[in-house]
C-alpha positions as CSV (number, residue, x, y, z in Angstrom):
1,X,229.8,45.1,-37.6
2,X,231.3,42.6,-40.2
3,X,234.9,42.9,-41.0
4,X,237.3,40.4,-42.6
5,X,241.1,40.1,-41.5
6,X,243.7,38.3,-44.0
7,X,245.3,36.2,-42.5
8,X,243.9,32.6,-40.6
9,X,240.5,34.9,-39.9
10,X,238.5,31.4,-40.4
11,X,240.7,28.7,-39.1
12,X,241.8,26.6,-36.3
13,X,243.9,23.5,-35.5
14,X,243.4,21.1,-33.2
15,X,239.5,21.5,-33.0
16,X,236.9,24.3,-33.3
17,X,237.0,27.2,-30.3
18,X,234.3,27.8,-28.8
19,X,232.4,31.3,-27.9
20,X,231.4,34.0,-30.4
21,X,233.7,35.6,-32.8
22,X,234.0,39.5,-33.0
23,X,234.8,41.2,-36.7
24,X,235.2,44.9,-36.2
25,X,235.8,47.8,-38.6
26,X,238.1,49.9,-38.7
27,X,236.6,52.9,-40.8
28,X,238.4,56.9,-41.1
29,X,235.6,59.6,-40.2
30,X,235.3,61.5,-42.7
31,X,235.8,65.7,-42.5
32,X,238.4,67.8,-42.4
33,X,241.2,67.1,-39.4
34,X,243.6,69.3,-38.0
35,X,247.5,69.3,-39.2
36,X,248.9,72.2,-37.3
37,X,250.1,70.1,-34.1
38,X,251.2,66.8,-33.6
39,X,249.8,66.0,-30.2
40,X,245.8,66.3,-30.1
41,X,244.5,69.3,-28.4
42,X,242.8,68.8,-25.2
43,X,239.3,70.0,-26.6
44,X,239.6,67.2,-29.3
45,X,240.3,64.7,-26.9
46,X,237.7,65.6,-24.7
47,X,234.7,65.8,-27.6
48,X,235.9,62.3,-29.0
49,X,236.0,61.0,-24.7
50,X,232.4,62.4,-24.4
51,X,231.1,60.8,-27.8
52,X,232.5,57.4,-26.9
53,X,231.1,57.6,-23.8
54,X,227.7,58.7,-24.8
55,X,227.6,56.0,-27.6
56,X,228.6,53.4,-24.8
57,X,225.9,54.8,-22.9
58,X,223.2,54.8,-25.8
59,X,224.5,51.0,-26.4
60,X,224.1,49.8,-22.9
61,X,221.2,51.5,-22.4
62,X,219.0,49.6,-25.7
63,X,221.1,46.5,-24.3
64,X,220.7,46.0,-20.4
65,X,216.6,46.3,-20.4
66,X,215.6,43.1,-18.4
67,X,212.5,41.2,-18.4
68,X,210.4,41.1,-15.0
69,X,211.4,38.2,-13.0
70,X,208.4,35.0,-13.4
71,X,206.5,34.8,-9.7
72,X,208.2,32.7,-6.8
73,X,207.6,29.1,-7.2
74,X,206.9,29.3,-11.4
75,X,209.9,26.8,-11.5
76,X,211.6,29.2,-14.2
77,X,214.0,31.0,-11.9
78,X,216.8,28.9,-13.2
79,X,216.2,29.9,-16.7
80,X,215.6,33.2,-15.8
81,X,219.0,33.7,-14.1
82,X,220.6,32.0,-17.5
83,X,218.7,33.9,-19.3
84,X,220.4,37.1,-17.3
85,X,223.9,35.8,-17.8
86,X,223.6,35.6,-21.3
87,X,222.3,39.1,-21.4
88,X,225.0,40.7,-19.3
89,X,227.6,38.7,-21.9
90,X,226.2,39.7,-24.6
91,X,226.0,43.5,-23.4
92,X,229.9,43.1,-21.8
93,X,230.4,41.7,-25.7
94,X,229.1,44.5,-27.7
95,X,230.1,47.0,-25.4
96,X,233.4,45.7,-26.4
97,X,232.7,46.2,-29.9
98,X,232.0,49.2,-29.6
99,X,234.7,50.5,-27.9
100,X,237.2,48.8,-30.6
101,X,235.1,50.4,-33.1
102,X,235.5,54.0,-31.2
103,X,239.2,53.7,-30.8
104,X,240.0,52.6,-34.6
105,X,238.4,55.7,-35.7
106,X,240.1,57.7,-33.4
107,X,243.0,56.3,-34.4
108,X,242.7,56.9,-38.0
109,X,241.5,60.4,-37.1
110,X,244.6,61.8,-35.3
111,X,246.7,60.2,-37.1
112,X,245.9,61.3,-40.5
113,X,247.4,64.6,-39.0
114,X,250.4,65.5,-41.3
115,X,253.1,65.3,-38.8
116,X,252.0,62.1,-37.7
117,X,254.1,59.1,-38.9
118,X,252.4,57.0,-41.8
119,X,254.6,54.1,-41.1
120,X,257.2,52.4,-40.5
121,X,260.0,53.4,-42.3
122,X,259.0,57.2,-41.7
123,X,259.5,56.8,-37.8
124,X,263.5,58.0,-36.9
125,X,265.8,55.5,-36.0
126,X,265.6,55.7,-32.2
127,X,261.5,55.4,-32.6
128,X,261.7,52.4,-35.2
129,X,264.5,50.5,-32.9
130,X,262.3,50.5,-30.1
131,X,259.2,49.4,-32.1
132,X,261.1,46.4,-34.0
133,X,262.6,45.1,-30.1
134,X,259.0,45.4,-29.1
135,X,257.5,42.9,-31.6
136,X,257.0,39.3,-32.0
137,X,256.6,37.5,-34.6
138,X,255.1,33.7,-35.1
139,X,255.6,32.5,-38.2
140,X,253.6,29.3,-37.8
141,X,250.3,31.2,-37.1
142,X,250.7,34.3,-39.1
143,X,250.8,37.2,-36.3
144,X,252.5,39.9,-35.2
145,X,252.5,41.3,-31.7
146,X,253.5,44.5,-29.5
147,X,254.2,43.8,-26.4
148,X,253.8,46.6,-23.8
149,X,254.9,45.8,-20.3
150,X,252.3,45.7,-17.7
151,X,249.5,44.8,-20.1
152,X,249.8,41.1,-19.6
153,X,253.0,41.0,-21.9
154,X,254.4,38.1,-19.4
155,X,251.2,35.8,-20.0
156,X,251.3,36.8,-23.8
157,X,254.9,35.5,-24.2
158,X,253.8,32.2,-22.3
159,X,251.0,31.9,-24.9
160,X,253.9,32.4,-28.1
161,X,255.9,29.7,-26.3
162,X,253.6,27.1,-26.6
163,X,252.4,27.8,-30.3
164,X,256.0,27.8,-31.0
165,X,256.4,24.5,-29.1
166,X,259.3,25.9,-26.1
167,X,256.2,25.4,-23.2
168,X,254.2,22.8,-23.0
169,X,250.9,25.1,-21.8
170,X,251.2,28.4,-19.7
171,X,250.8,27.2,-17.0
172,X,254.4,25.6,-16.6
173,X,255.7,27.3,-13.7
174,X,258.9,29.0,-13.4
175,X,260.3,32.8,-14.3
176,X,259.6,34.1,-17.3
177,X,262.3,34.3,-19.7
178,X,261.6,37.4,-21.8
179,X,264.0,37.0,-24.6
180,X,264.9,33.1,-24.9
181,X,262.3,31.6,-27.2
182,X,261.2,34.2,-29.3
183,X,261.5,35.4,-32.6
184,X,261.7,39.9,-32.2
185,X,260.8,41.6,-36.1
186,X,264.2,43.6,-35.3
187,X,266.3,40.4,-36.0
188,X,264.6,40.4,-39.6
189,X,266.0,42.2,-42.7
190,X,264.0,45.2,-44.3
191,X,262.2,42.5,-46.8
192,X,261.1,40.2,-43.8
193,X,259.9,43.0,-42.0
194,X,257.8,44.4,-45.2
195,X,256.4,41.1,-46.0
196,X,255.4,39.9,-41.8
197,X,253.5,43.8,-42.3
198,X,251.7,43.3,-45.3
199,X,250.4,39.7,-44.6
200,X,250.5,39.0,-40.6
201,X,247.8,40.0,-37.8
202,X,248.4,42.4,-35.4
203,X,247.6,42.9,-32.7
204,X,248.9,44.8,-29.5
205,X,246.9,45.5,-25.8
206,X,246.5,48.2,-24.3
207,X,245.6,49.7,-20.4
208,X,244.8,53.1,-18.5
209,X,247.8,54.7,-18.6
210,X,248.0,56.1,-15.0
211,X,247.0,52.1,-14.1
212,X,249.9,51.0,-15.8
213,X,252.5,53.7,-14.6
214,X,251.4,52.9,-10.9
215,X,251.5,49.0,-11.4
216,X,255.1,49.6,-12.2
217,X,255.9,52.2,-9.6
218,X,255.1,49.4,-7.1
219,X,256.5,46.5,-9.0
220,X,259.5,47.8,-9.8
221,X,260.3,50.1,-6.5
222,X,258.1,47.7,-3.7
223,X,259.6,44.1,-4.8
224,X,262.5,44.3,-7.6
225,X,266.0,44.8,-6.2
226,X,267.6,45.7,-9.8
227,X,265.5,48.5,-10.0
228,X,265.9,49.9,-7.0
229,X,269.6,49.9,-7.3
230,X,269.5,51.0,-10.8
231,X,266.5,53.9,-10.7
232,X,265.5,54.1,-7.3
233,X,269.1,55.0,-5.7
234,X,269.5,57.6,-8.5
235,X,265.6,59.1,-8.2
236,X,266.5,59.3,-4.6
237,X,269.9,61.2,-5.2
238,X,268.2,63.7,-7.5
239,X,264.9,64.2,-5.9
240,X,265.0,64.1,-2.2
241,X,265.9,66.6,0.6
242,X,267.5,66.3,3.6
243,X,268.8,62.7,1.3
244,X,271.7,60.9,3.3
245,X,275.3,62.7,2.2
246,X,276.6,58.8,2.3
247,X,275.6,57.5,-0.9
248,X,276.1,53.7,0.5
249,X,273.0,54.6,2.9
250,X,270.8,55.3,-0.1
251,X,269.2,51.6,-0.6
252,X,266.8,52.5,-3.5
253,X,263.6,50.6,-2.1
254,X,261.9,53.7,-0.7
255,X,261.0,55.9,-3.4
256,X,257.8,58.2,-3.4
257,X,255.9,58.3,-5.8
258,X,255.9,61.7,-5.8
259,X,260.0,61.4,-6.3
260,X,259.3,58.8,-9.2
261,X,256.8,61.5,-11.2
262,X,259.1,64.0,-10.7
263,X,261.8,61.8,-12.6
264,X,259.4,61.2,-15.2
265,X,258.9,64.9,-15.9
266,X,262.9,65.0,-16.5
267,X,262.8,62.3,-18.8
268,X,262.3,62.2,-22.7
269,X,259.5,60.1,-23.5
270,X,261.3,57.8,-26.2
271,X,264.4,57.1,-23.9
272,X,262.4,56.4,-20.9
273,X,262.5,52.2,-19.6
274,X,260.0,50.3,-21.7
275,X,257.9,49.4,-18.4
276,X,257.0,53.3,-18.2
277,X,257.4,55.0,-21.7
278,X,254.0,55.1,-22.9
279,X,252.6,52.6,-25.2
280,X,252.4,55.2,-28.3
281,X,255.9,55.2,-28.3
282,X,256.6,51.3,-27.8
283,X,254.0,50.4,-30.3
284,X,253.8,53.4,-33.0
285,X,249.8,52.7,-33.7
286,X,250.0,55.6,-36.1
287,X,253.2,53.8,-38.5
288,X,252.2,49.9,-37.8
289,X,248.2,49.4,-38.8
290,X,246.8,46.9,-35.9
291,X,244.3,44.3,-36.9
292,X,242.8,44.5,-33.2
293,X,243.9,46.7,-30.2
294,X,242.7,44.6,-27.2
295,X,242.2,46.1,-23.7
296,X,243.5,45.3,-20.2
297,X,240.2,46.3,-18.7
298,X,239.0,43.4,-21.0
299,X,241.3,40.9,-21.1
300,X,239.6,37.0,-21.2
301,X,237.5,38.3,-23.8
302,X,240.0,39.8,-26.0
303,X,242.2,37.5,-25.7
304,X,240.1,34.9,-26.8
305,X,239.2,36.6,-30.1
306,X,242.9,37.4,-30.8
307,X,243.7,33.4,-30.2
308,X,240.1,32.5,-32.5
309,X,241.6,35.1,-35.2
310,X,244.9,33.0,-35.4
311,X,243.9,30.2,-35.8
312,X,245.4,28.8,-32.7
313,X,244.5,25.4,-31.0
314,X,241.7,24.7,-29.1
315,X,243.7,23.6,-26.1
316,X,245.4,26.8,-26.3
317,X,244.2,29.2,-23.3
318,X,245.0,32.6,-22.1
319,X,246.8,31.9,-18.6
320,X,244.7,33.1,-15.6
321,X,246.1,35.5,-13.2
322,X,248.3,34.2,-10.6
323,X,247.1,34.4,-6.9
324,X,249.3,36.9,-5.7
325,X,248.0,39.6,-8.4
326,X,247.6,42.5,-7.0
327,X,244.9,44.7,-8.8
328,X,244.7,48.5,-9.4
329,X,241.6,49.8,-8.7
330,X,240.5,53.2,-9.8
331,X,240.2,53.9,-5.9
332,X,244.1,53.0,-5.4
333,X,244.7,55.3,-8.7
334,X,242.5,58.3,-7.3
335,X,244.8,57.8,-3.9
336,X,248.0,58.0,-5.2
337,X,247.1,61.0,-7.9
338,X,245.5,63.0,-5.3
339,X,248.5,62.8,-3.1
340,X,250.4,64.5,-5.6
341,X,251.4,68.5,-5.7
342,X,248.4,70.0,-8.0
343,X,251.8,70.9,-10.4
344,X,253.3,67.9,-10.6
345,X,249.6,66.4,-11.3
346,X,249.2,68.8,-14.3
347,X,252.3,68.2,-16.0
348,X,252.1,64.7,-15.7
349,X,248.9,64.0,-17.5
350,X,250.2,65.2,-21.0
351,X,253.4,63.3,-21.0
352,X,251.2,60.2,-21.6
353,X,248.1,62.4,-23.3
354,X,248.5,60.1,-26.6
355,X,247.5,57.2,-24.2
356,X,244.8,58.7,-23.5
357,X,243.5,59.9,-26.4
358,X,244.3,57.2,-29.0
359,X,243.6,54.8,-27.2
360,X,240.0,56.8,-25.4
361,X,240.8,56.4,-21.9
362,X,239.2,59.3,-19.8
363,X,241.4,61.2,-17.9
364,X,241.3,60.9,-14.1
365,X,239.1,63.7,-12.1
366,X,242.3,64.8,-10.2
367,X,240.5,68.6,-9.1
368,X,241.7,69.9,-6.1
369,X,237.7,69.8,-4.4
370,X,237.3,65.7,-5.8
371,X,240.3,65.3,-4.3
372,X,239.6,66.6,-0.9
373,X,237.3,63.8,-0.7
C-alpha cells in the first residue's frame, strides 16, 4: 500500500528513526451511497463491521502460518524464536494497515452522504468552536493534531512540548499543563487556519468508545474532586432516589455508573464535557481530512509512524505509560455494560454510534443471555 503525504513524509532531524515506515491509502469506494439520513443505519454499520473483520481475518490468516520448529538440540532455537518475533511484528504491522485502510474508506463512504459536513467552514459555529479548541498546531514540524481526551492526549501534549522546546523529554515529571505551551488552530485567523489545512499533517487517535467513556467515568468520579463537585453532586441530585434532602450531604464521589449514563442520555452530544462527547464531534473527521487516524488499541506503533511522518528527532519518543495505569479490559467493559438496565443499554449505544462506525469498532455483545454469563 504506497501512499505519499505532503508534508516532511521523508525527513528527520537529529538522525534517522529506526523501524519500518507505513504509507497507507486513503481511497473512496466506489457505488452509490445513501443521502437520506445523516447517522449510518445500523445494517450499514454492521456489513462494513463484518467486512473489516473478515478482511482482518483473511490477512491474518495468509500471515500467521508458522514454520515447524527445527528438532531439540539443532542449535537453531534461538533463531527460530527471532524468527517468530519478527513474524508476529510483521503480522501486528499489517494488520495495522489494514485496519487504517478499512477505516479511511469507511470514512470517505459515510461521509460523502449529503448532509454530512464537507469541511470546515460548513460545520455551525458551536461544532467548528469546539474543533478549532481541540487542535494543535506545530509550526516547526508541519502538523496538525486533534486531541481527544482519554486517547493518550496527556502523553501527546508532552511530545508537542518538547518539539516546541517547553520540555526537555516527556519524561519530566510533574502535572500536566494542558493549555500553557501550546499553540490551539482557534487562536489563528481564517487565512492561518486555511493555509495549516491545506499544507500540515493530520493526524488524530482514536479508542473504543465504551473504553473511553468508562476510563472517564472512573477518572473523573473515583479520583478527581472538581468533578465530583461539579458533575457528580448534580448527577446525584437528578438521578438518585431516596438522595439525601440536605444538599451539603451530597459529596459527589459516589456516582453509579448507571446514574452517569442516565445523565448522558439527557445530554446533547455537542454540549457534553470534552472527556465524554464522542470523538466525531471533538474532531469532525467528515469536515477536517486526516492524514492518519491512529488507534488506542495500537498505540507504540502508531505513534511511531506519526513521529517518522513529521519528521521529528530521533531522540524523540512516545512516553510509556506510567505505573499506576490502570487498563480497561474488554472483561471490565462487558462488567459494567451488563450491569446496566437492558433500556438504558440500548439507548446508549447510538449516542456514540458514529464512534463506532467511522471509526469500525464493533459494538459490544451486551444480550441479555451473554450477559447472564
Amino acid at each position: 500500500m504506497m501512499a505519499t503525504y505532503g508534508h516532511n513524509s521523508s525527513k528527520r532531524s537529529g538522525g534517522v528513526r529506526g523501524g519500518s515506515v507505513r504509507n497507507f491509502r486513503t481511497t473512496a469506494i466506489p457505488g452509490s451511497v445513501r443521502r437520506n439520513t445523516v447517522l449510518p443505519s445500523v445494517l450499514t454499520f454492521l456489513v462494513i463491521v463484518a467486512s473489516g473483520s473478515l478482511l482482518l481475518m483473511i490477512e491474518k490468516g495468509l500471515l500467521n502460518g508458522m514454520e515447524t520448529p527445527p528438532p531439540r538440540g539443532s542449535g537453531k532455537r534461538v533463531d527460530f524464536i527471532q524468527q517468530t518475533e519478527r513474524r508476529e511484528r510483521a503480522a501486528v504491522d499489517v494488520e495495522s494497515q489494514i485496519l487504517q485502510e478499512i477505516r479511511n474508506r469507511t470514512i470517505r463512504t459515510m461521509c460523502s452522504q449529503k448532509n454530512m459536513p464537507h469541511d470546515l467552514w460548513s460545520l455551525t459555529p458551536p461544532q467548528r468552536k469546539t474543533l478549532l479548541q481541540h487542535v494543535l498546531v506545530n509550526d516547526k514540524y508541519g502538523f496538525l493534531y486533534c486531541y481527544v481526551p482519554k486517547v493518550a492526549c496527556s502523553n501527546w501534549k508532552r511530545v508537542l512540548k518538547v518539539l516546541n522546546g517547553a520540555l526537555e523529554n516527556v519524561e519530566v515529571k510533574g502535572k500536566m499543563d494542558h493549555q500553557h505551551d501550546l499553540v490551539f488552530l482557534a487562536s489563528m485567523k481564517p487565512e492561518e487556519i486555511r493555509y495549516r489545512l491545506k499544507h500540515y499533517f493530520k493526524f488524530m487517535f482514536v479508542r473504543d468508545p465504551m473504553a473511553r467513556l468508562l476510563s472517564a467515568y472512573r477518572n473523573k468520579f473515583g479520583e478527581i474532586e472538581s468533578y465530583q463537585k461539579k458533575y457528580g453532586v448534580e448527577i446525584i441530585k437528578r438521578y438518585r432516589k431516596g438522595r439525601p434532602l440536605d444538599n451539603s450531604l451530597i459529596t459527589g464521589d459516589d456516582v453509579t455508573f448507571a446514574e452517569f449514563v442516565h445523565y448522558l442520555l439527557d445530554e446533547d452530544a455537542e454540549h457534553m464535557n470534552e472527556h465524554w462527547m464522542p470523538m466525531y464531534n471533538l474532531c469532525q473527521p467528515c469536515a477536517l481530512t486526516y492524514d492518519f487516524i491512529g488507534s488506542y488499541e495500537h498505540l507504540e506503533m502508531d505513534a511511531e509512524f506519526v513521529l517518522q511522518q513529521i519528521g521529528a528527532p530521533a531522540h524523540v519518543r512516545f512516553p510509556e505509560r506510567q505505573s499506576w495505569y490502570k487498563p480497561v479490559t474488554p472483561e471490565t467493559i462487558q462488567y459494567y455494560l451488563c450491569s446496566l438496565p437492558q433500556k438504558l443499554l440500548r439507548e446508549l449505544l447510538p449516542k456514540y454510534i458514529l464512534d463506532f462506525s467511522l471509526f469500525t469498532y464493533a459494538l459490544p455483545n451486551i444480550n441479555t443471555q451473554y450477559c447472564r454469563h
